[in-house]
N, C-alpha and C positions, 0 to 999 in steps of 0.2 A: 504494500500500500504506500507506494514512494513517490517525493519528488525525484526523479531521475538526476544524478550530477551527472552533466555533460561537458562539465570542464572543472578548472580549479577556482571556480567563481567564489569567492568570498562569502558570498549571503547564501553558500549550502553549509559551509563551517559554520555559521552565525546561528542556522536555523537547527543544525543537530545540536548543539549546546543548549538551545532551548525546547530538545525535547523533541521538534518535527522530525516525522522520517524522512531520511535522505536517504537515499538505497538505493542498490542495485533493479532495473527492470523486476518485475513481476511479470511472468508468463500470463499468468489468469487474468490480469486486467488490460482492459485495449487502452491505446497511446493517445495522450495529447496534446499535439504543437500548439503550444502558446508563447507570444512575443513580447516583448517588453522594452516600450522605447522611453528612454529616459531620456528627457531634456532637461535636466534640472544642472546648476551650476557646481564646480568641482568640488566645493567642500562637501555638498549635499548627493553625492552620486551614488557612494555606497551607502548613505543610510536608505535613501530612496529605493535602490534593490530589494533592502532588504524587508522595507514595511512591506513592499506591492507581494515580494515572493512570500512573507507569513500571510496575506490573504488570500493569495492563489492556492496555497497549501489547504483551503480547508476540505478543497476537494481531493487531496491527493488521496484520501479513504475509497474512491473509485474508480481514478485512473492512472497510471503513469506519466505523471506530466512529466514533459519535458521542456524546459522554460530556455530562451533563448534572448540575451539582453541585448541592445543595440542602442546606436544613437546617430546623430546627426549634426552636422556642423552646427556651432550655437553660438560660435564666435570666439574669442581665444580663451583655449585650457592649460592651463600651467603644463609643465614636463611631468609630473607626477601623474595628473589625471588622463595625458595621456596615454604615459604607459601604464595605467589600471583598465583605460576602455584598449588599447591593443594587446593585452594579456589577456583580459577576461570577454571580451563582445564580441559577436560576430556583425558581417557586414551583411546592409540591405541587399542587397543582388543577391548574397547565398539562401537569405526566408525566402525572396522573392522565386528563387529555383526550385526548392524544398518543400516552400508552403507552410501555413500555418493556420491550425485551426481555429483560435483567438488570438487577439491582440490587446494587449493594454498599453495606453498611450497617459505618460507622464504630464503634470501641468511642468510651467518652467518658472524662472523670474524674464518678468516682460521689463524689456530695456529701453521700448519706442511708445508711444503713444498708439500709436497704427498697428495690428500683429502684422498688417504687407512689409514693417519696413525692419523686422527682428529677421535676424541673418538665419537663421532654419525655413525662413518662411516655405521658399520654393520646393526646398526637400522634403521638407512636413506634407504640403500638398501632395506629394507625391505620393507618399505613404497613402494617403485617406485617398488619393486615386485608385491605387491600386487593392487598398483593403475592400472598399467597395463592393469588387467581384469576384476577387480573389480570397479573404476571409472570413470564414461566418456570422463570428461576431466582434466586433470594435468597441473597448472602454474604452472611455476619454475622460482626464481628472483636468478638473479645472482649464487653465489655460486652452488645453488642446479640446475640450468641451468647445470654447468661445473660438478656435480656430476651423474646427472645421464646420462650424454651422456660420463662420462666414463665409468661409472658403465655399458653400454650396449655396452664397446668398440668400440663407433664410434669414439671420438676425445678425443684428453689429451689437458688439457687449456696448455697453454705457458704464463711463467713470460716477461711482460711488466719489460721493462729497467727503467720506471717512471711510476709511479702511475698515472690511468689518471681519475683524479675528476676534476667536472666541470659541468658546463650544456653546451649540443651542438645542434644544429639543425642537423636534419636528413632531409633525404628522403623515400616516403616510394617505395620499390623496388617491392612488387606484389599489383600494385595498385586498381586490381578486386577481390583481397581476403573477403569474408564478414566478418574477426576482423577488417578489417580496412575502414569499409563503415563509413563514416561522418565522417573520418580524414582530415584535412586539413594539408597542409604542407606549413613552414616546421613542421615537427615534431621535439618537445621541448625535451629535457629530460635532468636529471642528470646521468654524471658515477660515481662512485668509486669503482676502484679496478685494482687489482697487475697483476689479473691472465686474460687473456683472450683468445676468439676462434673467428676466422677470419671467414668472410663470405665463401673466399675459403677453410678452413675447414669443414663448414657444409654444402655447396653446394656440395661438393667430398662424401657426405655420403647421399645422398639424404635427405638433410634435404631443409626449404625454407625459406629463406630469405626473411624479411617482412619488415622491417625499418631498415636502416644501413647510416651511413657516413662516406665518407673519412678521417676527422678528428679524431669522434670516435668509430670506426666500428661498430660491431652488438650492434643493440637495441632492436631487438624482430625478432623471428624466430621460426618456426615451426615445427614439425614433417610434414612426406612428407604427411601426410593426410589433413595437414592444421588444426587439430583438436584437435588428440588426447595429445599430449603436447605443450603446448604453452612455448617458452622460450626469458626469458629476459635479459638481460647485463647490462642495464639501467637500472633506478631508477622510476618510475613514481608516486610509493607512496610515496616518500619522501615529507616532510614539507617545505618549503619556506626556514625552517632557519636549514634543516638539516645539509649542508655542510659547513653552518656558525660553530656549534655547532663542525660539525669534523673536521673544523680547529681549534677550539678554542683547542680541547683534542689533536691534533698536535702539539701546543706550549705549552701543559702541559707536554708532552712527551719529546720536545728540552730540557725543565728543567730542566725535571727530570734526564737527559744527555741519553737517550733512542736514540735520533733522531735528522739528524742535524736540522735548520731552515725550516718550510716547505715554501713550495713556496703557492702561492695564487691557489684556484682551479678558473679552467679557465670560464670566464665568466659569475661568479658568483657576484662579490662583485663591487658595482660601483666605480667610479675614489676618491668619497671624503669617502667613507668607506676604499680605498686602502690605501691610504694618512693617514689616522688616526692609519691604522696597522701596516705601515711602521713607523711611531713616536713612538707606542708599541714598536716595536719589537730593536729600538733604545736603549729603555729604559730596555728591558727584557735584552739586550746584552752587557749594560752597568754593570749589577748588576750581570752578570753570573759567573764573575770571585770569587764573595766573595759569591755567591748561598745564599743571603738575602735579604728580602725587594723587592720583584719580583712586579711590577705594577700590577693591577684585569686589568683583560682581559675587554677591552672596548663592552660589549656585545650590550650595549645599543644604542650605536653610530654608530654600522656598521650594525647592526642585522636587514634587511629589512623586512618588515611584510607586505608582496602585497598576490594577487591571481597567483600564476604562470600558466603558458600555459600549463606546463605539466600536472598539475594535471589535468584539463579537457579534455586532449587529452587521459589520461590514463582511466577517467571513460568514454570515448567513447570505447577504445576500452574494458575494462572490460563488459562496454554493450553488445557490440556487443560477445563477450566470452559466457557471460553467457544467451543471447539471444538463443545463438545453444546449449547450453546444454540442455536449455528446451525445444528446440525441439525435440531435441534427447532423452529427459525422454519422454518427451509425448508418441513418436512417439513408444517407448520400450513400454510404459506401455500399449498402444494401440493395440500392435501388441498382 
């Protein structure tokens, strides 16, 4: 009942430490090719591997996945990052020969106002060309959500006035869809991010709306087949102490004079981790005028280390995702 290691990828070490099988092929169970395009920046590459591959593993209990990482020009990666994606990634032309039965497409950090004018643009398109007809089913998190439903001109994201990070409860709005059978609500997740697309924008395109809230709108939505792409706004592979860590690079940024103060993502950080940031940020604001002797960021004090809800609500519904793609391979290979 394995994720297949098909190389010395990092996040198969990462994920047997914590317990996932990593193993050898299984005879008994049938294969399946899933991809994994990461566009996220070099400090964030391997953690990003390793959140998407703990939620693709929920299905490893029925098939032999076998996971295949990739990426795409994104603009300059230091010497290090590169030789971590030329040791561990394969290239686009080789899925594109080989095939794959899903696909999960990473958000990134947007560096343009416009996604036509961020340097993967072209090759991104190309991807969601060729997944299209050639893949059965396509997640998109974030970013690449807001790319390819321009790229197919149904909707353009709009700038958010405030950044809205945080973890929110949802509801879920098609609640006999099978991504979302053994969800319970409410449904947990983290946001971050600048740019977004309103439920009434992808209802007006025939798209479906599957988990959204008032507070912080779309969380997951679908193409009008329910199937063929799956998209996110939320976060569900995030780690516990993701948004801890993105605030922490938020006060490194006030700093560096980049940014003002950020505020607290909502919902995240308890009263006495608030309380310890607020006597930081005391201290960071006392010393900003002579920019020396800046306090270490209390990581250890606020940084919670629990199970969160979202992460098991996300390998549910990843289940239930990669539940129907292998139905839908069977049922091709069948035919």
């Amino acid at each position: 009942m394995p994720i297949v290691p098909n190389s010395g990828w990092p996040a198969f070490d990462r994920l047997n430490v914590e317990g996932i099988d990593v193993a050898s092929r299984d005879d008994g169970l049938e294969d399946l090719r899933i991809g994994l395009l990461n566009l996220m920046p070099d400090a964030a590459l391997a953690a990003t591997d390793r959140q998407f591959l703990r939620l693709v593993s929920a299905y490893a209990s029925r098939a032999n996945l076998h996971v295949f990482p990739f990426t795409l020009a994104v603009g300059h990666r230091s010497e290090s990052a590169q030789d971590y994606v030329a040791e561990h990634y394969v290239e686009f032309d080789d899925l594109k020969r080989d095939g794959l039965d899903a696909l999960v497409i990473t958000g990134a950090n947007p560096v343009h106002f416009e996604l036509s004018d961020e340097p993967f643009w072209e090759s991104l398109t190309e991807v969601f060309d060729w997944a299209d007809t050639d893949v059965n089913s396509t997640l998109c998190s974030c970013l690449a959500t807001h790319a390819v439903l321009e790229h197919r001109g149904l909707v353009k994201r709009a700038k958010l006035t405030h950044k809205r990070w945080g973890v929110y409860e949802h509801l879920t709005v098609a609640t006999d869809h099978p991504l979302l059978a053994g969800l319970t609500e409410p449904v947990e997740a983290p946001h971050s991010h600048w740019f977004d697309m309103t439920a009434q924008d992808l209802e007006q395109v025939g798209l479906a709306v599957l988990v959204s809230s008032d507070e912080a709108g779309v969380h997951m939505a679908s193409s009008a087949d329910g199937f063929q792409y799956v998209f996110f706004q939320g976060h569900p592979e995030y780690d516990d102490i993701s948004l801890g860590k993105e605030y922490k690079r938020e006060v490194a940024r006030y700093i560096a004079g980049e940014r003002e103060y950020p505020e607290f993502p909502a919902n995240y950080f308890d009263e006495e981790a608030m309380e310890v940031l607020e006597e930081h940020r005391d201290r960071v604001e006392t010393v900003h005028e002579s920019g020396v002797n800046y306090p270490d960021f209390p990581e250890e004090a606020v940084f919670r280390h629990w199970s969160p809800i979202w992460s098991r609500q996300g390998q549910t519904i990843y289940f239930n995702w990669l539940d129907e793609v292998a139905r839908r391979a069977g049922d091709a290979s069948s035919s």
